[in-house]
N, C-alpha and C positions, 0 to 999 in steps of 0.2 A: 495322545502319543507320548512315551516316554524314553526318554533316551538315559542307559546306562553307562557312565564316565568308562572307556575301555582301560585296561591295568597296565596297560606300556606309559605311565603317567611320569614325570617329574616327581621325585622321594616327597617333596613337599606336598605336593597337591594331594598324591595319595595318603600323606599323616592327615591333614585334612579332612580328607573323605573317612577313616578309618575312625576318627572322632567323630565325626556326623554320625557313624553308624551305630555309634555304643549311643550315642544322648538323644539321636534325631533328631533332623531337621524341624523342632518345634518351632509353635509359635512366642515361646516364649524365648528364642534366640531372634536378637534384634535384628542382626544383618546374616541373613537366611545363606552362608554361603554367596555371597554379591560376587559378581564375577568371574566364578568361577566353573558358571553351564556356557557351553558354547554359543557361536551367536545363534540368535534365535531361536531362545530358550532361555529359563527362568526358572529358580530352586521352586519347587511346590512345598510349602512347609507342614504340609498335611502330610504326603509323602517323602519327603526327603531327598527327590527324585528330580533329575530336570526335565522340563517337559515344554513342549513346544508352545509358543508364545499365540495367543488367541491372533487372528490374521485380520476377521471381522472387524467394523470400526461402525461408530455411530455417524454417522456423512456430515450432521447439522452439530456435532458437538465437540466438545477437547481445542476450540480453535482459539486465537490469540494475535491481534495484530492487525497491522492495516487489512483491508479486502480489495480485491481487485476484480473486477465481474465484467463481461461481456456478454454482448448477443450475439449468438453464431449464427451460421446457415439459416440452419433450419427451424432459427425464431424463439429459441429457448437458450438458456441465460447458464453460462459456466463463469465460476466463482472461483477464485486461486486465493489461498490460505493456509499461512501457517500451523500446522497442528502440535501446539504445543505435550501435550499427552506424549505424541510419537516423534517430536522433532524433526518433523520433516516436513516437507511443502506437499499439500493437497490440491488436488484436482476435483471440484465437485462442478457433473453437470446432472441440468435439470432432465427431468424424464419422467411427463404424464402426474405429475404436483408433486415429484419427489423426487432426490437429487443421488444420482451414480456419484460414487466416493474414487478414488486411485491416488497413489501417493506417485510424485514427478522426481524429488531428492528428498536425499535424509536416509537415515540407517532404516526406516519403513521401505524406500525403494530402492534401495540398494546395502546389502547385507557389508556392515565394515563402516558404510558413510557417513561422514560428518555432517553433526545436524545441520540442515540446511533450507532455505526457507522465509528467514523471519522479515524480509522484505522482498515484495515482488509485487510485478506490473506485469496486466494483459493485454492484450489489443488484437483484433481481430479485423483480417484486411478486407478489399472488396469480394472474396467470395466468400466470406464468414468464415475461414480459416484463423484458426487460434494463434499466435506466439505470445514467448512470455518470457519473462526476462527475471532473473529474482539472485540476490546476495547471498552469499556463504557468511558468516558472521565471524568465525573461526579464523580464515582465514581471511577474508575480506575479500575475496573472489567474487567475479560476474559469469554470469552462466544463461546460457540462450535455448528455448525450447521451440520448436515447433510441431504444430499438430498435424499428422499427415493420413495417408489412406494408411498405413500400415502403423499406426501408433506415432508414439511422441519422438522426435530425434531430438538428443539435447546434446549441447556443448560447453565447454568452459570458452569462453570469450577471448581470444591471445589474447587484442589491446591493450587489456585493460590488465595491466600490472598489480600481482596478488599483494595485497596488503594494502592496498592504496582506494579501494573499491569500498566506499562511504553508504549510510544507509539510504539516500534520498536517489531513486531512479526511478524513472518513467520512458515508454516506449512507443513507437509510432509506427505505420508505416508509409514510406515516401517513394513516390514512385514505385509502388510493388515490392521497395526491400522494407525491411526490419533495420529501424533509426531506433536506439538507445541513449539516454544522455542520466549522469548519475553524476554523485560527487566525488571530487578526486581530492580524496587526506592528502598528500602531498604537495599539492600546489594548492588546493583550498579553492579550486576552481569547479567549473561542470566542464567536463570531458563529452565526445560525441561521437559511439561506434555507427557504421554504416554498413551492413553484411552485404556485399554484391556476388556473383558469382563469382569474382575473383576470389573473394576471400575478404575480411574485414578493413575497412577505412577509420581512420581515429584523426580525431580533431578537438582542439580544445577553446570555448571559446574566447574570445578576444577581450581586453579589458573595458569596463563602460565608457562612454564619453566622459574625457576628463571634465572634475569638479571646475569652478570658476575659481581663483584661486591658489588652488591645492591640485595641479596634474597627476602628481605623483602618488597622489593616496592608495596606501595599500588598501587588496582587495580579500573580501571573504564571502564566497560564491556559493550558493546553490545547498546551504540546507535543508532549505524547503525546495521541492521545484518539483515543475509540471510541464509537459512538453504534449502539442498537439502538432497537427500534421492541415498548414492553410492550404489554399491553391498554387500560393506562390513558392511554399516551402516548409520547414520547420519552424516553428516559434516556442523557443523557451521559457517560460517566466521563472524567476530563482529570485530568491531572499540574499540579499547583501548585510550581512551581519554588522559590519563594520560601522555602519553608518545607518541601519535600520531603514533599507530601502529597498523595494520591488524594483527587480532588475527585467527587462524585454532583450531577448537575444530571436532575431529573427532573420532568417537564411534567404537570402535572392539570391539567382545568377550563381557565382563560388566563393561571394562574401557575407558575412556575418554583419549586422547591425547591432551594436548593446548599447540601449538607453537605461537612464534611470527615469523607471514609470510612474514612479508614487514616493512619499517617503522624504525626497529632497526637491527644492526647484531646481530642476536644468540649468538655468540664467541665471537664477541670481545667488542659488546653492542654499538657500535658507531651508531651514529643519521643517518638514512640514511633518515630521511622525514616525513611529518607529512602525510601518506598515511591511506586509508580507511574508510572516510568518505565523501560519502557512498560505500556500496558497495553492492553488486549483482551478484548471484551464478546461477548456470547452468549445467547439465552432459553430454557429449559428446554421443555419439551413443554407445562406448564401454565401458562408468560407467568411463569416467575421467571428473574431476571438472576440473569449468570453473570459474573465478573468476574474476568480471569489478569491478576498485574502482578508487576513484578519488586519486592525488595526489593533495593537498590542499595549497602547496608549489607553485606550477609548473604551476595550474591551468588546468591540462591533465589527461587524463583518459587514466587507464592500465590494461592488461590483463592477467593474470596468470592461465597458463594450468601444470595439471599436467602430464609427463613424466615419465613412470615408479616410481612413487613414488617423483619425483623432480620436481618441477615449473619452468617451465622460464615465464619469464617476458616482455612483449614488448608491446610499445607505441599503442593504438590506436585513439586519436585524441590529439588534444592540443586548449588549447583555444587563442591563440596569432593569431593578425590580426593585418594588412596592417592599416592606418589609412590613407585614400589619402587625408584627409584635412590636419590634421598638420604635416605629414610624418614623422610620429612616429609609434612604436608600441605598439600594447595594447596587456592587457591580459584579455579577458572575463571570469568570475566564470562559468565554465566549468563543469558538473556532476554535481551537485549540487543534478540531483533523476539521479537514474543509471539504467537500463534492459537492461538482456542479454540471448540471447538463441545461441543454439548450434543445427545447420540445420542435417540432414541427412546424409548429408554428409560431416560432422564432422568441416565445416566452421562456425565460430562463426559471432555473429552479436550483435553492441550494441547500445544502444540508450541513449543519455545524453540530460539532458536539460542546458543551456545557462542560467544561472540566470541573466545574465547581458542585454542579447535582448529579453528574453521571448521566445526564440523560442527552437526548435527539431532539435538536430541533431541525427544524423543517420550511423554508419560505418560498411560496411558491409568487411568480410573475401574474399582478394583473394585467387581461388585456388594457386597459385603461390608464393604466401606470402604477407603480409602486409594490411593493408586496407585501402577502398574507402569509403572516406566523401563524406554526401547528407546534404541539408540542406533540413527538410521537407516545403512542399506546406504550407503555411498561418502565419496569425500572434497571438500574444500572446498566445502562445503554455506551456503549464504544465502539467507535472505528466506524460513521457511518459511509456508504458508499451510495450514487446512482446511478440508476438506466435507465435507458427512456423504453415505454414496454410498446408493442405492436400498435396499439391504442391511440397510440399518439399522448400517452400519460407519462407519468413516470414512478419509478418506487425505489423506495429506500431499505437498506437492506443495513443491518449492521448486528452486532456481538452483543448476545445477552448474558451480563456476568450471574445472573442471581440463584442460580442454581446454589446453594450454600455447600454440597458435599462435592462440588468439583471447582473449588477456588481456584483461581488463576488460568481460567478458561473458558470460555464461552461458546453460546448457541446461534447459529446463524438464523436471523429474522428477518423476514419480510414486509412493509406496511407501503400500499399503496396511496400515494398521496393525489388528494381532490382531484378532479380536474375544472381548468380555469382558476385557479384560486380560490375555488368556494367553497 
């Protein structure tokens, strides 16, 4: 289809056009006429002509950035991703081993809009119904999706004040609503919308228990953070910058709890590490949290389950490697993005990326204790993400850069990991 510029123009646009037509839209003119075809459309430099912009998309490809994946209804897996190609947030679900594409925001779903996208969180409630929660970058807006009989209804989020709406958000839902909790640039805290039929509820949460010490220590909240939905309520876990410490914000009754998890001793305040970022939360089969965070020290990734009310703590991978050239050892930046799930049978599983090889690992829970490292199948591996599949297994999905004619974008991948750890 080609659309002709009509002649009621602005004197400029048409001096312009009037040069395009003497020398044409070649290809040896660097910027083809840029901005100057309506939207949704695109100078064609073979013709000279604007012509409407291909609508088609590759579902598995052009993507960039965290992932965020759920199991719906009906037992098959939608995937929310930024698509850097078209600047806008993507909706891919699966269907019969291949996955339906639609764009939610971004000038792809809406003609004018600002790209939007590059962070977002799914969750899918008890009847496999979808919402989704994801950032405007631009302006630093929160925006709320859900999935219904008649398509997607989205919203801009009032609470949350534009500008102030940081990259790190995750969503829940609690008691049947839609819980978001994300970072707030202005106060350096996590913020916590709650959509009732009223309309939205905002709460932000409360300072951790003061250090021994030091009461007053300022606070820097929630770079990294993960929010899960227990029996008793919400539980945040978030990165305390300040002091390099895994922060637990957990909701009983209509108060908030914030300890420091890891990182520092409670009592006696001594430094045990700069732990939790990132980090990555989970519920076991009987409503116990699950919690992977890197130790940023150490270069290793840990796992914190709760015990009747008490954590232990224990190793699941490390980034140190054999060097057989100069028979030394290294340490690779190890978690760097973190996902973890928690199987059916109460064995956990997590997923780390390698920022130093580009690639996925993978460690899955013995019944017996401890875990077994995989390194997944391929190269330049980012953003990995899990879900536990029908099976009672689980599989990792994440961004394949290696395509070399479409740098700065990746192929969405699947590898299903062992089951039992073997």
């Amino acid at each position: 289809m080609s659309v002709r510029v009509p002649s009621a123009l602005p004197i400029l646009f048409r001096a312009v056009l009037a040069i395009a037509s003497v020398y044409g839209c070649s290809k040896d003119v660097l910027n083809c006429e840029t901005g100057l075809c309506p939207s949704g459309f695109a100078c064609n430099p073979g013709s000279g002509q604007c012509e409407e912009l291909a609508t088609t998309v590759t579902s598995t490809s052009g993507l960039l950035g965290r992932l965020s994946a759920v199991r719906m209804a009906d037992g098959q897996l939608g995937v929310a991703a930024f698509n850097s190609e078209r600047k806008s947030l993507m909706w891919m679900r699966e269907s019969q081993g291949d996955w339906q594409p639609s764009f939610l925001a971004g000038p792809a779903a809406t003609a004018q809009e600002a790209p939007a996208g590059h962070t977002s969180a799914a969750v899918a409630d008890g009847d496999g119904g979808v919402h989704l929660a994801w950032r405007r970058a631009g302006d630093s807006t929160l925006w709320y999706a859900v999935q219904g009989p008649n398509g997607w209804q989205r919203e801009e989020v009032p609470v949350a004040v534009p500008g102030t709406v940081g990259a790190a958000l995750a969503i829940g839902i609690w008691q049947g609503h839609p819980v978001l909790a994300w970072r707030a640039l202005d106060i350096q805290n996590v913020r916590v919308a709650r959509k009732m039929s009223e309309g939205w509820t905002l709460e932000t949460l409360p300072q951790p228990t003061a250090l021994p010490g030091d009461p007053t220590a300022a606070v820097d909240l929630g770079r990294s953070l993960a929010l899960v939905v227990t029996p008793s309520g919400p539980a945040i876990a978030a990165y305390e910058a300040n002091r390099g410490d895994l922060v637990l914000a957990t909701r009983a009754a209509d108060a908030w709890n914030v300890t420091r998890l890891a990182g520092l001793d409670p009592k006696t305040g001594a430094d045990q590490g700069d732990l939790g970022m990132p980090v990555a939360a989970a519920l076991g089969p009987a409503g116990d949290l699950v919690l992977a965070y890197r130790d940023r020290v150490h270069d290793r990734v840990l796992l914190a389950r709760a015990k009747s009310g008490v954590f232990a703590q224990e190793l699941v991978m490390d980034g140190q490697r054999e060097d057989p050239v100069h028979k030394t050892t290294r340490s690779d930046l190890l978690g760097s993005v973190l996902s973890v799930v928690v199987l059916p049978t109460g064995l956990a599983v997590v997923a780390a990326q390698d920022a130093s090889t580009m690639r996925v690992r993978v460690a899955a829970e013995r019944p017996a204790g401890g875990f077994v490292s995989y390194d997944v199948p391929g190269t330049l591996q980012v953003w990995p993400t899990l879900v536990t599949q029908p099976d009672a297994t689980a599989a990792c999905l994440w961004l394949d850069l290696a395509n070399a004619a479409r740098p700065g974008s990746g192929r969405l991948q699947r590898w299903n990991v062992p089951r039992g750890g073997q």
